[in-house]
C-alpha positions in Angstrom: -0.5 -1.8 -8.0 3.5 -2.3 -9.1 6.0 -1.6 -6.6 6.8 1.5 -8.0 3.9 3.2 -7.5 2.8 1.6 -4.0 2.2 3.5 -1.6 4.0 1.5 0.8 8.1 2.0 2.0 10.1 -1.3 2.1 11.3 -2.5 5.3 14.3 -4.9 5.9 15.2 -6.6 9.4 17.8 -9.5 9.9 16.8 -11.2 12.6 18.9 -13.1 15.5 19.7 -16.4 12.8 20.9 -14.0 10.4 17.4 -14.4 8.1 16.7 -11.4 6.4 13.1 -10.6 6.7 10.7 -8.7 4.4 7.4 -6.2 5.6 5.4 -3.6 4.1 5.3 -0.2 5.7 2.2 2.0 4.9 2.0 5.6 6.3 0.0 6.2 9.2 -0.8 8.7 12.2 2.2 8.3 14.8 -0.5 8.9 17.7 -1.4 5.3 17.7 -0.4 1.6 17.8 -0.2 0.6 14.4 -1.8 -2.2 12.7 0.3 -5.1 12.0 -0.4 -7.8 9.9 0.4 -11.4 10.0 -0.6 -13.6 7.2 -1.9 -17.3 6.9 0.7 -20.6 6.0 1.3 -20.6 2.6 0.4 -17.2 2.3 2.4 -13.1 1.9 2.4 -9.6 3.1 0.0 -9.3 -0.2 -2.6 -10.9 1.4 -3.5 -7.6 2.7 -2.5 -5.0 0.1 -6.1 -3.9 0.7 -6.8 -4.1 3.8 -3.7 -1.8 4.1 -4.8 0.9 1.4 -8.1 1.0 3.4 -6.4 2.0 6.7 -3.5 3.7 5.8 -3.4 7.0 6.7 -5.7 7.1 9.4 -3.3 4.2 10.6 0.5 2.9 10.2 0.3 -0.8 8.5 2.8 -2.6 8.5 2.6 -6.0 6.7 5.5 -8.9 7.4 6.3 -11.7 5.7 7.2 -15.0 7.5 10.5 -16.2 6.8 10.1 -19.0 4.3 7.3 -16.5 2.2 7.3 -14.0 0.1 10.4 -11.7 0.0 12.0 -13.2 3.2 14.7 -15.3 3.4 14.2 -19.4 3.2 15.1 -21.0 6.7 18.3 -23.4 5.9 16.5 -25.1 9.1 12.8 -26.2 8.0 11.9 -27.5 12.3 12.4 -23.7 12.9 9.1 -22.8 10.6 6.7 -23.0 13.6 4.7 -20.0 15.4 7.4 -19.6 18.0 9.8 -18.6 15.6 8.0 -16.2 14.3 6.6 -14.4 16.9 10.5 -14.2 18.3 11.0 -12.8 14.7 7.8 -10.5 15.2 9.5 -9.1 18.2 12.3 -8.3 16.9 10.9 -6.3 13.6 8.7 -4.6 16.3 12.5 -3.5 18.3 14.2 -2.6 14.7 11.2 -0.2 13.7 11.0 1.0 17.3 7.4 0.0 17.8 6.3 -0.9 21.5 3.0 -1.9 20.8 1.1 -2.5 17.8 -2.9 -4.1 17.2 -2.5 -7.7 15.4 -3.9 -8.6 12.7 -3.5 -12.2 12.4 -4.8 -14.5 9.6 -5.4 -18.3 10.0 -1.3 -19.2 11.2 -1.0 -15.0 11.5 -3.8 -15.7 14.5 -1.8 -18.3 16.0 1.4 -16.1 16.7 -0.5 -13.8 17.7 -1.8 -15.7 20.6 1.9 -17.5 20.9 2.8 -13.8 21.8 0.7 -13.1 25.4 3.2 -15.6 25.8 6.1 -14.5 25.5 5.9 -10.2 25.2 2.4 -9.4 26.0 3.0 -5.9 26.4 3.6 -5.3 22.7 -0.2 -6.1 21.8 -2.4 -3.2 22.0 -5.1 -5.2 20.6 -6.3 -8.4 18.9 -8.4 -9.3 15.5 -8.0 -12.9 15.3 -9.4 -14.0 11.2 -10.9 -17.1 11.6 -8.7 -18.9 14.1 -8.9 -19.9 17.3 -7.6 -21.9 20.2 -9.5 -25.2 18.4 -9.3 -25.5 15.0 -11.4 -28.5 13.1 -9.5 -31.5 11.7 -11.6 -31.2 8.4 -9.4 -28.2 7.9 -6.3 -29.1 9.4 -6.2 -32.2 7.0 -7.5 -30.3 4.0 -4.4 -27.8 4.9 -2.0 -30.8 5.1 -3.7 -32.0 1.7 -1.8 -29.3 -0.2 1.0 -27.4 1.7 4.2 -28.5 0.4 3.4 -29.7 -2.7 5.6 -27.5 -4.9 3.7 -27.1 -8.4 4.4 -25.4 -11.6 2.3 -23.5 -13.6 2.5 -22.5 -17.4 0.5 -19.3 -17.3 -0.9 -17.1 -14.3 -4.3 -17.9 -16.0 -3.3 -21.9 -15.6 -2.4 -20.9 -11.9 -5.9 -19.3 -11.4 -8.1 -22.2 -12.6 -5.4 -24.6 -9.9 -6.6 -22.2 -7.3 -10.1 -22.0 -8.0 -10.2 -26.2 -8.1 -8.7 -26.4 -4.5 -10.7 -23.4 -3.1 -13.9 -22.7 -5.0 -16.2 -24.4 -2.1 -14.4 -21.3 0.3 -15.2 -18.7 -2.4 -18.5 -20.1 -4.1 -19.3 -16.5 -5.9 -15.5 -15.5 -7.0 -15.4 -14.4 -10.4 -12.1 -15.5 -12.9 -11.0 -12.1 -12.1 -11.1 -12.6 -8.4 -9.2 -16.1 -8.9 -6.6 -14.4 -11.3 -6.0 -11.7 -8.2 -5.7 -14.8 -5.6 -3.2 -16.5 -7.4 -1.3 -12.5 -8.3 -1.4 -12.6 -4.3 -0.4 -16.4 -3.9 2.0 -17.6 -6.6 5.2 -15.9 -8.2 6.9 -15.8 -11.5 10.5 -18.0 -11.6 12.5 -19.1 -14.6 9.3 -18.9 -16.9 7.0 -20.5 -14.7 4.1 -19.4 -12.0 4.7 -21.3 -8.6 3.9 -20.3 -5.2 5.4 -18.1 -3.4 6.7 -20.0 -0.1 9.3 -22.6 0.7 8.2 -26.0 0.8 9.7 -27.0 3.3 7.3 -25.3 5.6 5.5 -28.6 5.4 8.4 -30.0 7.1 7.0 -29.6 10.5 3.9 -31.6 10.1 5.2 -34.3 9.3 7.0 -34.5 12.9 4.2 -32.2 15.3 1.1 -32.5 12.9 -0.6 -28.8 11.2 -3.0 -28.4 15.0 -0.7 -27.1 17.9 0.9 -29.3 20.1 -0.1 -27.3 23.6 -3.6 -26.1 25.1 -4.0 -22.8 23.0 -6.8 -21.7 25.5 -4.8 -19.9 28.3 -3.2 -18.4 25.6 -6.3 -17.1 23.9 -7.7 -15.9 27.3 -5.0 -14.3 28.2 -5.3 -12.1 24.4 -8.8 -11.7 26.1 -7.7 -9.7 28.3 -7.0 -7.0 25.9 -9.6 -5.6 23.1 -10.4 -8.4 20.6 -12.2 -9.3 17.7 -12.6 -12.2 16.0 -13.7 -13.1 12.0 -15.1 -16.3 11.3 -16.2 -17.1 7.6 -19.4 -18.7 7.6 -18.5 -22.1 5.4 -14.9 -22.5 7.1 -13.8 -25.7 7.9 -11.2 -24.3 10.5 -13.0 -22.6 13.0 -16.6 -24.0 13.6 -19.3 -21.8 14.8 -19.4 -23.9 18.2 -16.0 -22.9 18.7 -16.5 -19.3 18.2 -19.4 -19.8 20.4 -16.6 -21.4 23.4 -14.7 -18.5 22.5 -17.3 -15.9 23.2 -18.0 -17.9 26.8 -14.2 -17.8 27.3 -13.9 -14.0 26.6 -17.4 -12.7 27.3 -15.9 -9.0 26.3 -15.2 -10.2 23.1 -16.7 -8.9 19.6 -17.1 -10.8 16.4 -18.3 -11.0 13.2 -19.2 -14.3 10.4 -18.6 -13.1 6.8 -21.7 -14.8 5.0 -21.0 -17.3 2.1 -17.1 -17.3 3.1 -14.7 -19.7 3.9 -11.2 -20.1 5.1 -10.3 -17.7 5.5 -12.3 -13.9 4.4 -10.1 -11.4 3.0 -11.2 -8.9 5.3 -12.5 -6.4 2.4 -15.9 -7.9 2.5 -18.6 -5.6 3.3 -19.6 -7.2 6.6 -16.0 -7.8 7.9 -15.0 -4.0 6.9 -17.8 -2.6 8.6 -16.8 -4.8 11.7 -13.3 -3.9 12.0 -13.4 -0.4 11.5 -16.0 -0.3 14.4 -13.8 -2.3 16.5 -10.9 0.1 15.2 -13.1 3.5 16.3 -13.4 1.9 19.8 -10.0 1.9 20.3 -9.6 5.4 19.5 -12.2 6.7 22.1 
């Protein structure tokens, strides 16, 4: 879909630093928290162009991106890319657009902030769906993460940019077609001075080198404290990131909590496969009653 013809309205907030961040803003019912979605490191608001057209109208959608991705200002300061900068940033769109609550949506790093938040302004989450993260992430994804964030290539052609992404992520995606690898890097990489590259300052990789990719305090009183309010979590059955005896913790930490493993997925599911859709739009009718 081009930007002229999305359904979505374009949202600008400068934020305490004077960063001016991007989000998406899909047209929903006003009767309810809206769904807002956080996206994964090196990832963009388009990460969930259709997760958005699937639940706008019956909800608002709104879809940030980090500063340092996508359409958002570059931090001149790379030790400020870290999940409690942007959940002060996610508080602060949430203030601009007059929003006192909304249900998370969080992705991978998305997931993260989202539990940084019981933190720091619980009362603005509604609800929870966590996609394939948790309080205890595995090191074979951590370091497969630090493998490749930062490193700031160039491609010649998006077709050239698809084949890079289906080398690095086929064993997530083992039955993506070329089409669905062309749409991954569409959602990953952008055009620049005649070359594909993706879309995300590199400097985001700053940070590791100093704390590490895992974070540096117990996430658990944070994730039960998101317990505490309706959850779901998303785990992709071949992820390297969040282990099925993790989820399993989880679920003893949270008994309340629902989930759902997206079959012959990695990390991390798009959320538009058949068994995650059904999952969150049952989660999404409980809510309602």
């Amino acid at each position: 879909m081009s930007r002229d013809d999305a359904r979505f309205e374009e949202r600008w907030v400068t934020v305490r630093d004077g960063l001016k961040l991007f989000a998406r803003d899909y047209p929903g019912a006003s009767s309810g928290p809206p769904l807002l979605c956080l996206h994964g490191l090196t990832r963009n608001s388009r990460d969930f162009e259709a997760f958005a057209e699937r639940h706008s109208p019956r909800f608002r959608v709104l879809a940030l991106d980090f500063r340092g991705r996508g359409r958002s200002d570059y931090d001149p300061l790379p030790a400020r890319y870290t999940p409690l900068t942007y959940a002060a940033d996610v508080i602060e769109l949430l203030d601009r657009l007059d929003i006192p609550e909304a249900v998370f949506v969080g992705t991978s790093l998305g997931g993260l902030v989202t539990m940084t938040m019981t933190a720091m302004a619980p009362r603005r989450i509604a609800a929870a769906i966590l996609n394939d993260v948790g309080p205890e992430l595995d090191e074979a994804g951590l370091d497969r993460i630090k493998s490749y964030v930062g490193q700031d290539r160039r491609f010649a052609s998006w077709s050239d940019a698809a084949k890079a992404i289906e080398a690095s992520q086929s064993v997530a995606f083992p039955s993506y077609t070329q089409e669905d690898w062309l749409a991954m890097a569409r959602r990953n990489c952008r055009e620049h001075e005649g070359e594909v590259r993706f879309d995300y300052d590199m400097a985001i990789a700053a940070p590791f080198a100093t704390s590490g990719a895992a974070p540096t305090i117990d996430m658990w009183p944070l994730f039960q404290a998101l317990g505490r309010k309706p959850l779901m979590v998303v785990r992709g059955e071949l992820s390297d990131l969040l282990s099925a005896s993790a989820l399993e913790r989880m679920h003893s930490a949270v008994p309340d909590m629902k989930s759902v493993t997206v079959p012959d997925v990695g990390h991390a599911p798009t959320l538009d496969e058949r068994e995650a859709v059904a999952a969150i739009d049952e989660f999404l009718d409980s809510l309602a009653g």
